[in-house]
Biopython code that builds the backbone (N, CA, C, O; Angstrom):
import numpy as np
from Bio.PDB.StructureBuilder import StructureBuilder

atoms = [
    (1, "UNK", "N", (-58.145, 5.457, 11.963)),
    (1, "UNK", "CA", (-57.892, 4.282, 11.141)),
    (1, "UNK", "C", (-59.116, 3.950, 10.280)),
    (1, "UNK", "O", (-58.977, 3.704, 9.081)),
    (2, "UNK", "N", (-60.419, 3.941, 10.931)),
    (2, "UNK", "CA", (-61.538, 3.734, 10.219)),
    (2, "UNK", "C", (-61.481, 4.825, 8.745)),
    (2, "UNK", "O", (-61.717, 4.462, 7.593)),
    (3, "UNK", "N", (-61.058, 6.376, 9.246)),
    (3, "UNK", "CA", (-61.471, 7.052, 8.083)),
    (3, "UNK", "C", (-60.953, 6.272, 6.992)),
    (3, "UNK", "O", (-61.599, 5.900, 6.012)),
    (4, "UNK", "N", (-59.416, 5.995, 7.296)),
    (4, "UNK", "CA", (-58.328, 5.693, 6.129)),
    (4, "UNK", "C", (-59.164, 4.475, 5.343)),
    (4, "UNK", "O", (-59.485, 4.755, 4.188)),
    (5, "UNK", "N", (-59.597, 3.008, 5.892)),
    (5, "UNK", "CA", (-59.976, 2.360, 5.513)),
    (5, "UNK", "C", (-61.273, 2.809, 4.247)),
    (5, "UNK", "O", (-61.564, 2.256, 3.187)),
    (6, "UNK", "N", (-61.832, 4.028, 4.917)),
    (6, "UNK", "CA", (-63.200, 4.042, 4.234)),
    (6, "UNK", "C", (-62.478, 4.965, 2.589)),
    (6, "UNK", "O", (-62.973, 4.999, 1.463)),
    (7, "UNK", "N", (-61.890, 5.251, 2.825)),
    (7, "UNK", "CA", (-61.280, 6.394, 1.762)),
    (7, "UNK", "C", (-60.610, 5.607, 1.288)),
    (7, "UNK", "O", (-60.398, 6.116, 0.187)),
    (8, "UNK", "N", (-59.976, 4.489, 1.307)),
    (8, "UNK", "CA", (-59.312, 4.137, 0.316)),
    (8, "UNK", "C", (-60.619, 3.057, -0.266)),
    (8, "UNK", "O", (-60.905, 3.111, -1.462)),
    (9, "UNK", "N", (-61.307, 2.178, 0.579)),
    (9, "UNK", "CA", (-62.485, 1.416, -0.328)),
    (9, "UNK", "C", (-63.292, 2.245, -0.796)),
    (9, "UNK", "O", (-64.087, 1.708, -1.568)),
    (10, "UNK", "N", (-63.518, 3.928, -0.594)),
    (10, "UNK", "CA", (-64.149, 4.059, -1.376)),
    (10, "UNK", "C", (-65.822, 4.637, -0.780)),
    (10, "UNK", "O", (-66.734, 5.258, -1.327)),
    (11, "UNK", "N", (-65.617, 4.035, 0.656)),
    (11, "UNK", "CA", (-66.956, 3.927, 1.282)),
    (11, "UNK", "C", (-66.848, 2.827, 1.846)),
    (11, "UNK", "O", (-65.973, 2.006, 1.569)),
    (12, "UNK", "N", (-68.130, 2.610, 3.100)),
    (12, "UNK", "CA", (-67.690, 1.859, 3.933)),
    (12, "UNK", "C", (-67.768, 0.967, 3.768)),
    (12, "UNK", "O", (-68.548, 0.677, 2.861)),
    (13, "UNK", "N", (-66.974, -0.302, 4.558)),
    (13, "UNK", "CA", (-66.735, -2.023, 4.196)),
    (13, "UNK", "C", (-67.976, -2.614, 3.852)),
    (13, "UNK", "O", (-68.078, -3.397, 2.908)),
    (14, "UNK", "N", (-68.966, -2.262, 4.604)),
    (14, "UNK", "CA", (-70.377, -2.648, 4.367)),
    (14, "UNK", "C", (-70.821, -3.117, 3.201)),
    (14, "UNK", "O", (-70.961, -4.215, 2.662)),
    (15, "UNK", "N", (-71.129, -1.252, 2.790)),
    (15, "UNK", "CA", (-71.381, -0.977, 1.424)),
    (15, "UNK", "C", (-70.899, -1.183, 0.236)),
    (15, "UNK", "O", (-71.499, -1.428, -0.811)),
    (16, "UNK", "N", (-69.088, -1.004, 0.574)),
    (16, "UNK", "CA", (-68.912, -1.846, -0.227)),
    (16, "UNK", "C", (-68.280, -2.912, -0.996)),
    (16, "UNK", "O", (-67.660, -2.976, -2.058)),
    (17, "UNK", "N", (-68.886, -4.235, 0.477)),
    (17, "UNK", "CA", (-68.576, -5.748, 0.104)),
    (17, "UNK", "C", (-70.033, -5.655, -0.599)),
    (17, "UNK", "O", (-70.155, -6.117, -1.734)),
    (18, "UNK", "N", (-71.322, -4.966, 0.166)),
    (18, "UNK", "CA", (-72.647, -5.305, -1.004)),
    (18, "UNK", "C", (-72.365, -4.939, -2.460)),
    (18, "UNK", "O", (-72.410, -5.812, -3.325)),
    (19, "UNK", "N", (-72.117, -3.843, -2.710)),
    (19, "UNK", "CA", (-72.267, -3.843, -4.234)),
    (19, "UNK", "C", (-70.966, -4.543, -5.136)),
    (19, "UNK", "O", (-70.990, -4.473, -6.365)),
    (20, "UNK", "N", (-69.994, -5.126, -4.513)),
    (20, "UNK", "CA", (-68.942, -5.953, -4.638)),
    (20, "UNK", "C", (-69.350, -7.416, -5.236)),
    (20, "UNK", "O", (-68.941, -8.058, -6.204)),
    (21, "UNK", "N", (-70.585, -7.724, -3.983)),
    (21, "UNK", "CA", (-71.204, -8.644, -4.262)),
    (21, "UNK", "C", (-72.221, -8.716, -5.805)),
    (21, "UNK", "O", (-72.188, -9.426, -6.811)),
    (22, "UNK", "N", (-72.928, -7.783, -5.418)),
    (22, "UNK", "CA", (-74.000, -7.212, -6.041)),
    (22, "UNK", "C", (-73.387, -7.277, -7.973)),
    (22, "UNK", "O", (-73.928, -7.767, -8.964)),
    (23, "UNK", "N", (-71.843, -6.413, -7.762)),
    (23, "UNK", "CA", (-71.855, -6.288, -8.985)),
    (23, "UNK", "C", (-71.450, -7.548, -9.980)),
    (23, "UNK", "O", (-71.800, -7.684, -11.152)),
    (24, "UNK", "N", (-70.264, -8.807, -8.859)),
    (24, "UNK", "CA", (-70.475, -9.862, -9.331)),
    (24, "UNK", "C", (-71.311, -11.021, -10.018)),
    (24, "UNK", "O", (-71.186, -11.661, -11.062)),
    (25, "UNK", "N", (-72.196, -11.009, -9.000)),
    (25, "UNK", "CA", (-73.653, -11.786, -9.573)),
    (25, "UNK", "C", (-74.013, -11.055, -10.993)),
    (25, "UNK", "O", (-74.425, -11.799, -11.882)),
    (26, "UNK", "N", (-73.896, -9.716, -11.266)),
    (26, "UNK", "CA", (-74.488, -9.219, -12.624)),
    (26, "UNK", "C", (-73.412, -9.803, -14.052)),
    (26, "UNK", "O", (-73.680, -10.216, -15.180)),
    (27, "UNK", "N", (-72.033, -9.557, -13.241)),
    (27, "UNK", "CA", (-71.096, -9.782, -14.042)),
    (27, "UNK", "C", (-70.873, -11.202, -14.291)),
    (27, "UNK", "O", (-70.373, -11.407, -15.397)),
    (28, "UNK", "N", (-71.089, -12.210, -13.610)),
    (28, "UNK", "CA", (-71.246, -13.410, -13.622)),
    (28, "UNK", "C", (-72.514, -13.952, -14.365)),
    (28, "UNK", "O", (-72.347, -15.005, -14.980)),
    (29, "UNK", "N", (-73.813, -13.355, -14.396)),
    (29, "UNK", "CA", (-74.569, -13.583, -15.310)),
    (29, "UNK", "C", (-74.454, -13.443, -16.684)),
    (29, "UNK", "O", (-74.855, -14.308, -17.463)),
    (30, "UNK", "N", (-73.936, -12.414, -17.024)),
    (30, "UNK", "CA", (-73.520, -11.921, -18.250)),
    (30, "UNK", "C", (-72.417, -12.816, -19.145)),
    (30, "UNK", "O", (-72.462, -13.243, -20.298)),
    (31, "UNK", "N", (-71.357, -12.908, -18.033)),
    (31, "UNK", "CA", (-70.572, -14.597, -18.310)),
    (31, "UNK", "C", (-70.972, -15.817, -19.070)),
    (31, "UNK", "O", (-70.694, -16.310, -20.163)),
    (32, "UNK", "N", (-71.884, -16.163, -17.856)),
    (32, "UNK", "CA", (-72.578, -17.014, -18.253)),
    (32, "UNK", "C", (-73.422, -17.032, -19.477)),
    (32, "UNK", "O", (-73.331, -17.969, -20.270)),
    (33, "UNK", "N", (-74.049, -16.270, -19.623)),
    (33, "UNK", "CA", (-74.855, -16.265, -20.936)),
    (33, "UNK", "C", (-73.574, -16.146, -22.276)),
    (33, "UNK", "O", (-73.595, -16.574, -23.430)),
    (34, "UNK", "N", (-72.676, -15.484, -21.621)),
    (34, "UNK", "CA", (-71.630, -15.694, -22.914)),
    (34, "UNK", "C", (-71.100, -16.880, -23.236)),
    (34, "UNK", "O", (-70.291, -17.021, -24.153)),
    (35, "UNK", "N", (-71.605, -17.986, -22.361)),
    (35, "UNK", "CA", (-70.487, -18.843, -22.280)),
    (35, "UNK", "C", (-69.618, -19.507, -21.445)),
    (35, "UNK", "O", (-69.221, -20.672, -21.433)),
    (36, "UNK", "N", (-69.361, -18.406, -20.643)),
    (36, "UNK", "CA", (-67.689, -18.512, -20.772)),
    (36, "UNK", "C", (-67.553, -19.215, -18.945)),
    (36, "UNK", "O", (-68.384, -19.071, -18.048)),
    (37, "UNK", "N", (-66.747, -19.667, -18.908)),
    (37, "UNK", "CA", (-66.238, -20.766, -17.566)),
    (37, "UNK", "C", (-65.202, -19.752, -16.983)),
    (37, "UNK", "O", (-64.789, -19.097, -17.939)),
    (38, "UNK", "N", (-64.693, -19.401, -15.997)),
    (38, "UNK", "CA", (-63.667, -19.478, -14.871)),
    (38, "UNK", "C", (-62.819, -19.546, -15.923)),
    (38, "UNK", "O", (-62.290, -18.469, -16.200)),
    (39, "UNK", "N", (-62.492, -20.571, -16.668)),
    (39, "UNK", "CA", (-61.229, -21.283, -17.058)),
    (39, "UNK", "C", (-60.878, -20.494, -18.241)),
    (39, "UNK", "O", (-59.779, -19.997, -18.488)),
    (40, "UNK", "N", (-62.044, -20.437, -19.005)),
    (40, "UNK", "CA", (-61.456, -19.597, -20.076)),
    (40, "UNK", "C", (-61.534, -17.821, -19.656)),
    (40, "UNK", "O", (-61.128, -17.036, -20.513)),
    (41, "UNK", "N", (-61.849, -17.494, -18.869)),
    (41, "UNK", "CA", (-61.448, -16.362, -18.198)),
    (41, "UNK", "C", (-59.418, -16.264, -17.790)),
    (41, "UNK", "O", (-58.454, -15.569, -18.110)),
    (42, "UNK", "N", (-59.653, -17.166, -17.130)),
    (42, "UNK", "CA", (-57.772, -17.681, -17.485)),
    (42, "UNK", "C", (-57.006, -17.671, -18.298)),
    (42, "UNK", "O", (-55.912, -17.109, -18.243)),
    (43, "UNK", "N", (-57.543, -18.424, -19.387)),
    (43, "UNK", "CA", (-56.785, -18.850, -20.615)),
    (43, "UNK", "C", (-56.869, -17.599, -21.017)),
    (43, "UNK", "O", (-55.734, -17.122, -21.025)),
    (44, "UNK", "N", (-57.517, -16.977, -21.292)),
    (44, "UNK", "CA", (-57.819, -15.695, -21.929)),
    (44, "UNK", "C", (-56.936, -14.953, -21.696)),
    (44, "UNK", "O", (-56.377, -14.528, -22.707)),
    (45, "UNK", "N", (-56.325, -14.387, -20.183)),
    (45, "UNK", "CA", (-55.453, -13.541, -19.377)),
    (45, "UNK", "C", (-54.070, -14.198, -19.785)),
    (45, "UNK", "O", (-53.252, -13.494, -20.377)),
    (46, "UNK", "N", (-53.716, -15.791, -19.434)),
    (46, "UNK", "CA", (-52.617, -16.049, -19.512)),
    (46, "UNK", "C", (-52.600, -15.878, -21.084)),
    (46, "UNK", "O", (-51.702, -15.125, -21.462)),
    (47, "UNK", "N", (-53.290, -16.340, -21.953)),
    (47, "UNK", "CA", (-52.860, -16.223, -23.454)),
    (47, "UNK", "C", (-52.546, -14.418, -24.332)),
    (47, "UNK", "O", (-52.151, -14.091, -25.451)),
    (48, "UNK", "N", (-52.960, -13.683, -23.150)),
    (48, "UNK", "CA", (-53.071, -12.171, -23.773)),
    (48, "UNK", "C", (-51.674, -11.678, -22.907)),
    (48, "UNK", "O", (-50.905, -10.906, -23.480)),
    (49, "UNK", "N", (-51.401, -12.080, -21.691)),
    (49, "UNK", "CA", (-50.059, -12.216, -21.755)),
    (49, "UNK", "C", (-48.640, -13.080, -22.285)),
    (49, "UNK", "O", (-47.418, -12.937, -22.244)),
    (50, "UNK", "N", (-49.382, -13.801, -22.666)),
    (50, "UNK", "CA", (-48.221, -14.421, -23.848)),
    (50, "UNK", "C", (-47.926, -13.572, -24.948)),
    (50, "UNK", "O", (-46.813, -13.221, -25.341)),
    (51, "UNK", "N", (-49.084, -13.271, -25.418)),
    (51, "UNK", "CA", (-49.003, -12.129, -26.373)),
    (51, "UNK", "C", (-47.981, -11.014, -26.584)),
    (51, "UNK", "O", (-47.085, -10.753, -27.387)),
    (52, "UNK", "N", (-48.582, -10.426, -25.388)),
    (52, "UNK", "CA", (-47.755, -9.504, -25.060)),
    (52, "UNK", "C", (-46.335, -9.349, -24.836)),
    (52, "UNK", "O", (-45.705, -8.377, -25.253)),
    (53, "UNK", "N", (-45.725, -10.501, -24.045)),
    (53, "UNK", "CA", (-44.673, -11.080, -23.931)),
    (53, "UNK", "C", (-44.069, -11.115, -25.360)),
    (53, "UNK", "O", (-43.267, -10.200, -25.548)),
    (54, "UNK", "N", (-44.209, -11.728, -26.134)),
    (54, "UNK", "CA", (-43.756, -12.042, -27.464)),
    (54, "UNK", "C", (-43.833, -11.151, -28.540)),
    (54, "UNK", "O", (-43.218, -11.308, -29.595)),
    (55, "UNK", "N", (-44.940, -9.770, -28.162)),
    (55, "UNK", "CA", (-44.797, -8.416, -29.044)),
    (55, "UNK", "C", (-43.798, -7.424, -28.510)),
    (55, "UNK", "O", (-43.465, -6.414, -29.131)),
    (56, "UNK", "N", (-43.391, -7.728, -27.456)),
    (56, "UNK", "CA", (-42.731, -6.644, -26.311)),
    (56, "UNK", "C", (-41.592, -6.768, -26.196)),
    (56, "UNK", "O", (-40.751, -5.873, -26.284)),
    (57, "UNK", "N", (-41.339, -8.402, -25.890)),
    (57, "UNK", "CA", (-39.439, -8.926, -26.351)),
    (57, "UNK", "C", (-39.020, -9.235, -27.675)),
    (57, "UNK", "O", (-37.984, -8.944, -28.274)),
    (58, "UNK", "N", (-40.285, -10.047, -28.102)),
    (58, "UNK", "CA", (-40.007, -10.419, -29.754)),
    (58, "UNK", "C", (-39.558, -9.376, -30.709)),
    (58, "UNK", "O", (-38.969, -9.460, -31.787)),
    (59, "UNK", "N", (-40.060, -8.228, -29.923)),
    (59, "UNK", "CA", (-39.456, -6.593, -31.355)),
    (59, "UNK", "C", (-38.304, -6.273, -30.467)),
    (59, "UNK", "O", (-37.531, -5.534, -31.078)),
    (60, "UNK", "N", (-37.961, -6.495, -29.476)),
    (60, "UNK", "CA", (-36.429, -6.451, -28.655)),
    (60, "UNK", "C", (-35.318, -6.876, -29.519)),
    (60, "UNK", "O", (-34.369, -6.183, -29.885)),
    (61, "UNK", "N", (-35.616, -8.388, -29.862)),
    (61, "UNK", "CA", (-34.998, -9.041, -30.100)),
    (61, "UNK", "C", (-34.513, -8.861, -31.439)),
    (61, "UNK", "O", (-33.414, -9.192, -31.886)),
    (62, "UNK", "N", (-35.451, -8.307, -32.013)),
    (62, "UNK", "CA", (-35.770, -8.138, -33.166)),
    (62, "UNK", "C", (-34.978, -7.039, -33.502)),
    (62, "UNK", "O", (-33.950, -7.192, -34.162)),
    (63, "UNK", "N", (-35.444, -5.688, -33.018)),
    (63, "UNK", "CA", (-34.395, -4.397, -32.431)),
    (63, "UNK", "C", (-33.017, -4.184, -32.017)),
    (63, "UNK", "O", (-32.455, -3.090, -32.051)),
    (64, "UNK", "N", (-32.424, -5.427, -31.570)),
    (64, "UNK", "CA", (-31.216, -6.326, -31.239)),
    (64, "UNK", "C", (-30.712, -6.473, -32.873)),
    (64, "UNK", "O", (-29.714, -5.911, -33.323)),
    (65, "UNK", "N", (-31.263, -7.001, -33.340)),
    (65, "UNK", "CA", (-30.998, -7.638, -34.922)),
    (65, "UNK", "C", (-30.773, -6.597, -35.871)),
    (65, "UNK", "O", (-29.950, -6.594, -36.786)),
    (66, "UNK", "N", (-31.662, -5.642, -35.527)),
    (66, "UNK", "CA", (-31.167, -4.076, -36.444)),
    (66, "UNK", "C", (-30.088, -3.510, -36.216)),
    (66, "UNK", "O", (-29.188, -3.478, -37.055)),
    (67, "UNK", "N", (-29.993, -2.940, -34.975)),
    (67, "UNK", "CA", (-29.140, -2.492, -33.797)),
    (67, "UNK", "C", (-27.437, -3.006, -34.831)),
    (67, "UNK", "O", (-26.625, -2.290, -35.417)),
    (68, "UNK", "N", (-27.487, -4.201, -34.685)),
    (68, "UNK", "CA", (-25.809, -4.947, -34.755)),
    (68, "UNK", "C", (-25.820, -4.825, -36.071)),
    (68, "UNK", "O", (-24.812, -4.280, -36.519)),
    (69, "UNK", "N", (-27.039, -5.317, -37.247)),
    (69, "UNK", "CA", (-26.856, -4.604, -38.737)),
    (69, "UNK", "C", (-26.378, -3.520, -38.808)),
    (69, "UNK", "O", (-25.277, -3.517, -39.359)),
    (70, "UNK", "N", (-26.743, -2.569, -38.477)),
    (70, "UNK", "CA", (-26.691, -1.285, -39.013)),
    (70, "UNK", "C", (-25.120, -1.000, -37.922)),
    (70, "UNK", "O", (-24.066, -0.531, -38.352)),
    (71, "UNK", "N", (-25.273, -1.255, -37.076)),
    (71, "UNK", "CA", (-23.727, -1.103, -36.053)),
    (71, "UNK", "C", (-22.229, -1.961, -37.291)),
    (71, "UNK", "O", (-21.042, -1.713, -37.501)),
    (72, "UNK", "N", (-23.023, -2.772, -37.690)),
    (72, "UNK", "CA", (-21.526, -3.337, -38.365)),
    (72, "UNK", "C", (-21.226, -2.047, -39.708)),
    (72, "UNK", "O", (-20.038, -1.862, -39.972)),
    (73, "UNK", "N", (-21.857, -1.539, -40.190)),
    (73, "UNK", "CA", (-21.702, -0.541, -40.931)),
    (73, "UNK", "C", (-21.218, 1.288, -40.694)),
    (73, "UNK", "O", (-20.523, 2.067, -41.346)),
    (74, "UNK", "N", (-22.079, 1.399, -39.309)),
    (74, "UNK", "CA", (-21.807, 2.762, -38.625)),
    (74, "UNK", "C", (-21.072, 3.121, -38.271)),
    (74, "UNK", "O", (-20.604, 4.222, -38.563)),
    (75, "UNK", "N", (-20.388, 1.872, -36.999)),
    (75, "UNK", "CA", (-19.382, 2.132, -36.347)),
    (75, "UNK", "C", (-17.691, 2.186, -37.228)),
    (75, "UNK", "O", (-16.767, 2.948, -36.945)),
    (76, "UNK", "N", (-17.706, 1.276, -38.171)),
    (76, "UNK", "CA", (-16.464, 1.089, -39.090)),
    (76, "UNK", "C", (-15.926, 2.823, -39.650)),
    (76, "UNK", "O", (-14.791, 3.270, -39.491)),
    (77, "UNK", "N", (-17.075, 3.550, -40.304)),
    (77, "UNK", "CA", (-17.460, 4.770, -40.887)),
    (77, "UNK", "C", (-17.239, 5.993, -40.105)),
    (77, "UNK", "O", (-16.607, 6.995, -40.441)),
    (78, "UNK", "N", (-17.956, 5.714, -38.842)),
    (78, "UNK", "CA", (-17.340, 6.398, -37.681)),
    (78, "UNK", "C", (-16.274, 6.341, -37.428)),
    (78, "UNK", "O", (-15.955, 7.494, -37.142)),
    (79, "UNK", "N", (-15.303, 5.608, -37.321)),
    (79, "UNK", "CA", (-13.695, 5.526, -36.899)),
    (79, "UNK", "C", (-12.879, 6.306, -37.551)),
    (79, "UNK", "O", (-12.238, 7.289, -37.180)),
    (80, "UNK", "N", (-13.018, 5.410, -39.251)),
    (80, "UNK", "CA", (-12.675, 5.731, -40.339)),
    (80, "UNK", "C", (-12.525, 7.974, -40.818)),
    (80, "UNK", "O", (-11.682, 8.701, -41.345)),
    (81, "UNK", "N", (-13.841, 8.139, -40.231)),
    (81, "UNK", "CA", (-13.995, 9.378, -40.255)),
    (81, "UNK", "C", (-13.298, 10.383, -39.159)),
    (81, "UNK", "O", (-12.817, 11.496, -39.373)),
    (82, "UNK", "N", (-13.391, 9.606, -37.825)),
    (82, "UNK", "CA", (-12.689, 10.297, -36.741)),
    (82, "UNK", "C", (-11.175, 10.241, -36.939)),
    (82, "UNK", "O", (-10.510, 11.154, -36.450)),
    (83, "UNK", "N", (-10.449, 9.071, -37.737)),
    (83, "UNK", "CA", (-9.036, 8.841, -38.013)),
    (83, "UNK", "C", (-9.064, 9.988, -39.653)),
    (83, "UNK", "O", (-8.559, 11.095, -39.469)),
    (84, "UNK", "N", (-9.372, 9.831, -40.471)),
    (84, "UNK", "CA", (-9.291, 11.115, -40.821)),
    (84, "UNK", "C", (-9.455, 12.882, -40.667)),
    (84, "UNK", "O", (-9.162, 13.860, -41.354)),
    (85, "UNK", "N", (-9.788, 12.748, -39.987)),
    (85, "UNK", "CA", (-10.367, 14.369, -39.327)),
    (85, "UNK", "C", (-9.155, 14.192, -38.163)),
    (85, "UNK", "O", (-8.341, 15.065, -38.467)),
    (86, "UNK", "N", (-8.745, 13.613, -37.204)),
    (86, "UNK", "CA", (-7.666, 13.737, -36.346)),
    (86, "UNK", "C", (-6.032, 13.923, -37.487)),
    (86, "UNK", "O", (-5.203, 14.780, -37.183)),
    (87, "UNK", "N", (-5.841, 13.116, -38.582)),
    (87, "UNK", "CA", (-4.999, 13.263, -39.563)),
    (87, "UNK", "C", (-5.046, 14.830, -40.393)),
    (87, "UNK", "O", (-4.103, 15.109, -41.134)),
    (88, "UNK", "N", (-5.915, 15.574, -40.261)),
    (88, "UNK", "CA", (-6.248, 16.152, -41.377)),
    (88, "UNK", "C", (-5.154, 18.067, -39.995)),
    (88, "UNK", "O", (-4.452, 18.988, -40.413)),
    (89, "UNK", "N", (-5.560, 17.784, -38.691)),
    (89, "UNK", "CA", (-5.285, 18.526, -37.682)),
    (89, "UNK", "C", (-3.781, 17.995, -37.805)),
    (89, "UNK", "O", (-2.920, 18.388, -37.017)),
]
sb = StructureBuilder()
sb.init_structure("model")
sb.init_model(0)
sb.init_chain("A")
sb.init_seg("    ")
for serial, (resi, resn, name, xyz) in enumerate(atoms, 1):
    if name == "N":
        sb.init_residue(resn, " ", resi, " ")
    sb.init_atom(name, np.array(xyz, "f"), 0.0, 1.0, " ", f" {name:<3s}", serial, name[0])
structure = sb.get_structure()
């Protein structure tokens, strides 16, 4: 059981909750000097999934809107063509 644990962290719990630690404090400094709070670390995530959300369904929807354009034209043409070609036999 120990191996499994160590192979999937990577190395052992020890080592590495320290550089876990270790690498936070660096990454948290760097933060800080940017600026930036917890919070807008948040806003940031939830607003880049909004984003995403709204580039991902919004061209769905959008794709939806082509889709039934071009369907009100295709499908009529299609029929039209299959009822002649069955007439023509």
């Amino acid at each position: 059981m120990s191996e499994r644990v160590n192979r999937f962290l990577g190395g052992s719990p020890l080592g590495v909750i320290m550089r876990l630690i270790l690498l936070s404090i660096v990454v948290g400094v760097i933060l800080s000097w940017l600026s930036w709070s917890p919070a807008d670390v948040i806003d940031w995530f939830v607003g880049l999934f909004d984003w995403l959300w709204y580039n991902i369904f919004g061209s769905l929807d959008r794709a939806l809107d082509y889709f039934l354009l071009g369907a009100a034209i295709v499908i009529p043409i299609f029929i039209i063509s299959r009822l002649l070609t069955m007439g023509r036999r």
